[in-house]
Each structure stands twice: as C-alpha cells, then as structure tokens.
DOTORNU-512835 format. One line per field, with one value per residue (C-alpha): residue number from 0; residue in one letter; x, y, z. Coordinates in Angstrom, 1 decimal, always signed. Layout:
! residues N
nr: c(NUM  ...)
rest: c(a  ...)
px: c(X  ...)
py: c(Y  ...)
pz: c(Z  ...)
! end
This chain:
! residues 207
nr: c(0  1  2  3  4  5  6  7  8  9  10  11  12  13  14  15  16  17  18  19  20  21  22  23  24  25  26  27  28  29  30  31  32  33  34  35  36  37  38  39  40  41  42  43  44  45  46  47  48  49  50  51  52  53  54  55  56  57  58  59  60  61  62  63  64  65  66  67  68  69  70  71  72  73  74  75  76  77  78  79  80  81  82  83  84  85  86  87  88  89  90  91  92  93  94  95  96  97  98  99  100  101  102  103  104  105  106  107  108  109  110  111  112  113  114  115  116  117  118  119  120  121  122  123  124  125  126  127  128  129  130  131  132  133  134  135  136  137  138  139  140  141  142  143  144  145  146  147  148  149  150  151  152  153  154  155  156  157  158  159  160  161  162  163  164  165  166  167  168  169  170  171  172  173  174  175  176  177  178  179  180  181  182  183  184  185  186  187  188  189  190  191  192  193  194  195  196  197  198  199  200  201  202  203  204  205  206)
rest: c(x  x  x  x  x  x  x  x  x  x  x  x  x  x  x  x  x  x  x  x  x  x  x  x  x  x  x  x  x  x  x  x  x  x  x  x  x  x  x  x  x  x  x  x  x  x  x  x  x  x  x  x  x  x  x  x  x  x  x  x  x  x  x  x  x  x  x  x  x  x  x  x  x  x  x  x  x  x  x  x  x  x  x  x  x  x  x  x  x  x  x  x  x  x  x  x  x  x  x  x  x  x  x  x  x  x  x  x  x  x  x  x  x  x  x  x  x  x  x  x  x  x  x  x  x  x  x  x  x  x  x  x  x  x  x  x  x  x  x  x  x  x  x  x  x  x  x  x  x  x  x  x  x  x  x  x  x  x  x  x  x  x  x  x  x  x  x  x  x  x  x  x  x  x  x  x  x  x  x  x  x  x  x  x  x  x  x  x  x  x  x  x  x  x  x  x  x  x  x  x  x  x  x  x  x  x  x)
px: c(+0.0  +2.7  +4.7  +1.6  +0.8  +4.3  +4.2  +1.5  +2.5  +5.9  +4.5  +2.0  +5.1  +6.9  +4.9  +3.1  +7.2  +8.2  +5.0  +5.0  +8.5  +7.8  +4.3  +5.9  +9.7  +9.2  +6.2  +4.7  +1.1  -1.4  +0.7  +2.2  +0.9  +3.1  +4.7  +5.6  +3.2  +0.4  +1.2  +1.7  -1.7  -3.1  -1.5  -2.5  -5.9  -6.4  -9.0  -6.5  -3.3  -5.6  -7.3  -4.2  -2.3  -5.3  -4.8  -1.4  -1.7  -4.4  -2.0  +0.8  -1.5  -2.6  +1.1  +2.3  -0.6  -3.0  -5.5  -5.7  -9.4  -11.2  -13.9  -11.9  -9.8  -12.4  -13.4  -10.1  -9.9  -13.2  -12.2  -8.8  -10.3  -13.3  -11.4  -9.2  -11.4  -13.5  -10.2  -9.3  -13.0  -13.8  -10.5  -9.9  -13.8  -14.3  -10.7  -8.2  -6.8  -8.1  -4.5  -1.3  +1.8  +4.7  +7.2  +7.3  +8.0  +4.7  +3.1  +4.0  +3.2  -0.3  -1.0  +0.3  -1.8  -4.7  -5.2  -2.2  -2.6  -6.5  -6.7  -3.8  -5.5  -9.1  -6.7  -5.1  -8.9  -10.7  -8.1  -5.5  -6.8  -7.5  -9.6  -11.9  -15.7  -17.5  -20.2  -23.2  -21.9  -18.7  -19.8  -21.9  -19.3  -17.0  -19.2  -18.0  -14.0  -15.4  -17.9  -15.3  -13.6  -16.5  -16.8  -12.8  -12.5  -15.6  -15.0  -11.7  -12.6  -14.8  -12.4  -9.1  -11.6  -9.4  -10.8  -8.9  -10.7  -13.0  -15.8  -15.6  -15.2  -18.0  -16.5  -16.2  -19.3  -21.4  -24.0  -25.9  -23.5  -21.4  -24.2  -25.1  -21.5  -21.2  -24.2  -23.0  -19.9  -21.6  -24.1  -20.9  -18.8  -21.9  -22.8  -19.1  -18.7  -22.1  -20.3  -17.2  -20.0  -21.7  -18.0  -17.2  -19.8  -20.2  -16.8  -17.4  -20.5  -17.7  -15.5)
py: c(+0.0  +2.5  +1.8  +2.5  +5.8  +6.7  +6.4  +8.3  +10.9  +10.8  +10.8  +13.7  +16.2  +15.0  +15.7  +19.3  +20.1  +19.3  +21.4  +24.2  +24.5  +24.8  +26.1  +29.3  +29.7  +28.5  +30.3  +27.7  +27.9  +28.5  +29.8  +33.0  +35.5  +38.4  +37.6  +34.6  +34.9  +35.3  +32.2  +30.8  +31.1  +30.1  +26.9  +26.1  +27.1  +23.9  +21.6  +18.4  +20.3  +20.6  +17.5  +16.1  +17.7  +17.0  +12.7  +13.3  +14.8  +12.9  +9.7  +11.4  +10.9  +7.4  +6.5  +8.5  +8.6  +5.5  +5.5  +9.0  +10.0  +12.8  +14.7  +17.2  +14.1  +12.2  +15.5  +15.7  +12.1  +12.3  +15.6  +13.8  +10.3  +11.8  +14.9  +12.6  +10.4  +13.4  +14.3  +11.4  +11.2  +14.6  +14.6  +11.5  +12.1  +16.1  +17.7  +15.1  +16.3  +19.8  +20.7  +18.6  +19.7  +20.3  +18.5  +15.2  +15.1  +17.2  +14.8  +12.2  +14.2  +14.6  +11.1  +10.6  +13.5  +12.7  +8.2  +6.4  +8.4  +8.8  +4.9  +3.8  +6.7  +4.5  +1.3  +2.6  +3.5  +0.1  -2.0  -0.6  +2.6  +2.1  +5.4  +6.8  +5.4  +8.1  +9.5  +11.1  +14.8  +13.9  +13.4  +16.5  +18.4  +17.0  +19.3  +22.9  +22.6  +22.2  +24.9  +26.9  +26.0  +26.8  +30.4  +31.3  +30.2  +32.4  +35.3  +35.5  +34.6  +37.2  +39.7  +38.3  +36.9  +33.5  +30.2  +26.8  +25.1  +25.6  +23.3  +26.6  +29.1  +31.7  +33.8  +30.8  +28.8  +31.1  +30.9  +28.7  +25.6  +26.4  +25.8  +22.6  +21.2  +22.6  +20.6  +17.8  +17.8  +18.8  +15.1  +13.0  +14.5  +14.0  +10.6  +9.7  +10.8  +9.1  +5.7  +6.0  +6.3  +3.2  +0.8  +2.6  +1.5  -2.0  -2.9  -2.3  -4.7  -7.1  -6.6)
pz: c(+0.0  +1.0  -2.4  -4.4  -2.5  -2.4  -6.1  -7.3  -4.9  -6.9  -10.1  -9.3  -8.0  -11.2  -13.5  -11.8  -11.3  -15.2  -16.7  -13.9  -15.1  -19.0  -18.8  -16.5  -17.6  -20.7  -21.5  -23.7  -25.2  -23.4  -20.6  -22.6  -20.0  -19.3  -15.5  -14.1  -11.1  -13.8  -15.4  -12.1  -11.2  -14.5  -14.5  -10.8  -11.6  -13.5  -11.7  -12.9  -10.9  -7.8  -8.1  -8.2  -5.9  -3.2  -4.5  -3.6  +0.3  +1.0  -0.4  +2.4  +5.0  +4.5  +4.9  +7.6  +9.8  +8.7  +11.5  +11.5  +10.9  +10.4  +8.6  +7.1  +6.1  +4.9  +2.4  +1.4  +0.3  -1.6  -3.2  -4.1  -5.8  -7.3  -8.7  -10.7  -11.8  -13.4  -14.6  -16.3  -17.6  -18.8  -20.3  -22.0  -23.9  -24.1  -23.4  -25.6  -29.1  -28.3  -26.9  -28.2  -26.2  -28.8  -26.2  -25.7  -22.3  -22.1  -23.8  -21.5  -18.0  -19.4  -20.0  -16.6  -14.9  -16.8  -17.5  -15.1  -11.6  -12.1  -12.4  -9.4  -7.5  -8.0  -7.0  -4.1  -2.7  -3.4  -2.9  -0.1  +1.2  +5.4  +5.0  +7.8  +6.9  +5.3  +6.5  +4.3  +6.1  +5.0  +1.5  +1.3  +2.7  +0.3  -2.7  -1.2  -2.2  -6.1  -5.5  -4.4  -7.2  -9.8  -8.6  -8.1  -11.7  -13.0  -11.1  -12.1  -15.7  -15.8  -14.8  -16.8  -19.8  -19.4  -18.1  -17.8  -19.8  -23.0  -21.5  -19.0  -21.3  -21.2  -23.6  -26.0  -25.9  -24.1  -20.9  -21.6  -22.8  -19.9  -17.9  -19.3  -19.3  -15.2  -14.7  -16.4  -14.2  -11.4  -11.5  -12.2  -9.1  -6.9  -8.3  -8.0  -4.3  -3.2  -5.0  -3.1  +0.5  -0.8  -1.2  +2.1  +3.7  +1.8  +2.9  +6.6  +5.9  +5.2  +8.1)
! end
C-alpha cells in the first residue's frame, strides 16, 4: 500500500514540477501570459493540478498517519479520488486532441496527470486505502472545495476573460453551454462521491 501511494505521490510532483516548469519559464502555449506569477496562477488554476495535488496529500497521510481520521480528512480524500477520476474522464472524452503539447516530455506528464494516476489513485482506494468510513456529512461536505472551485475560476474569468478550460469558457461557448456542461460535471462528481460512500460503507458490511 505505501509503495503504491508513495508512487502516485511521486509521479503527481513529477509531473506538476516538469509542466510548472515549461508552462511558467518556458512560457509555452497557453501559458504566454506576461509575468511569471500570472502564469503561475493560470496553471494552478487547472481543476486536474488541484485534483491532483489533493490525490497526492491525501496519499501522504494514509502513509504516515493510517489510523488517523477525520472529517476534514475524509473531504479531502473524496475531493482527491473523485477529482481525478472526473479528470481522467472529462478529459480523455471532451478535453483530448483539443490541446497537443509540442514536447514530448509534455506529452507524456499529461498522460500521466490525466489516464495512469487517475486509475492507481481508484486502485489505491478500493483495494488498499484504510480510510476513515465516510459519512453522508462527509460526502456533502466533500461538494464545497469544487464549489469553491467553480466560482474562483468564473469570477476570475470574468475579470481576466481567461478560463482553464473551453468546456468553462464563457466567452467561448457562451452561458448557456457552460451551464449545461457545469451541470453535467456537477451530476458526475456528486454521483461519483455518493459511490465512493456506498463501497465505504459495503466494505465495513464485510468486516
């Protein structure tokens, strides 16, 4: 269990450390914002770097501390899984082939951010994961960190014009398609989360 977590949590700093490093210094497309600390932000604005990032210190405390529990843990864990798996979904049907780094290694970092620590991030949580049994609170609470997300990302879209993604992008596809595709989202995270309650809490059935 700790090899697996220790993994993703590798591959997850690897690969946010190789494109923060391009997408910023480099200024490769779409990161060619004037300033660092603007293209900074852009890039950490993406749902897959914080979905990501929240896999990866939720993976930390499973190792360090694995009978540690609680609620904001439990969130934290939900937010984690779920957010890459609507990562890996969203991008791998809607997102893939509308943006083709030019660098290989680029290339290969989004594969990894975006199919392989998606699925060993599902693995480590059915199969190894000695997580705290969620609780319906848990789950519910579990909706405000993407909510959060949703109106950081419109508010500042609205005053920058750019959005991280063109699902997102009001500007682009307009109101009313943005809505849809939110809501879209929106049902799969919550449908997602609730699934992740129900193996909790058919696996302490079993126990």
């Amino acid at each position: 269990m700790k090899y697996l977590y220790s993994l993703i949590i590798i591959l997850a700093l690897t690969c946010i450390g190789i494109e923060s490093y391009f997408c910023i210094t480099e200024r490769l497309l779409p990161f060619h914002l004037e300033g660092a600390f603007s293209r900074a932000v852009f890039y950490f604005s993406f749902f897959t770097v914080l979905s990501t990032l929240a896999l990866s210190l939720g993976c930390l405390f499973v190792i360090f501390k694995p009978h540690y529990q609680s609620s904001a843990l439990a969130v934290l864990r939900i937010d984690g899984v779920v957010g890459v798996i609507i990562t890996g979904i969203v991008y791998n049907l809607v997102l893939r082939g509308m943006y083709q780094p030019n660098l290989l290694v680029l290339r290969i970092t989004t594969e990894f951010l975006h199919v392989v620590i998606p699925v060993l991030g599902v693995i480590g949580w059915v199969f190894f994961d000695p997580h705290p049994v969620l609780t319906k609170r848990s789950v519910i609470n579990s909706f405000i960190p993407p909510i959060i997300y949703l109106i950081y990302t419109f508010i500042r879209g609205a005053i920058t014009g750019l959005y991280p993604y063109p699902i997102l992008d009001i500007n682009l596809i307009g109101y009313a398609q943005v809505l849809i595709n939110v809501g879209a989202i929106t049902a799969c995270f919550i449908g997602f989360a609730f699934l992740l309650y129900w193996l909790d809490n058919c696996r302490l059935i079993k126990r």
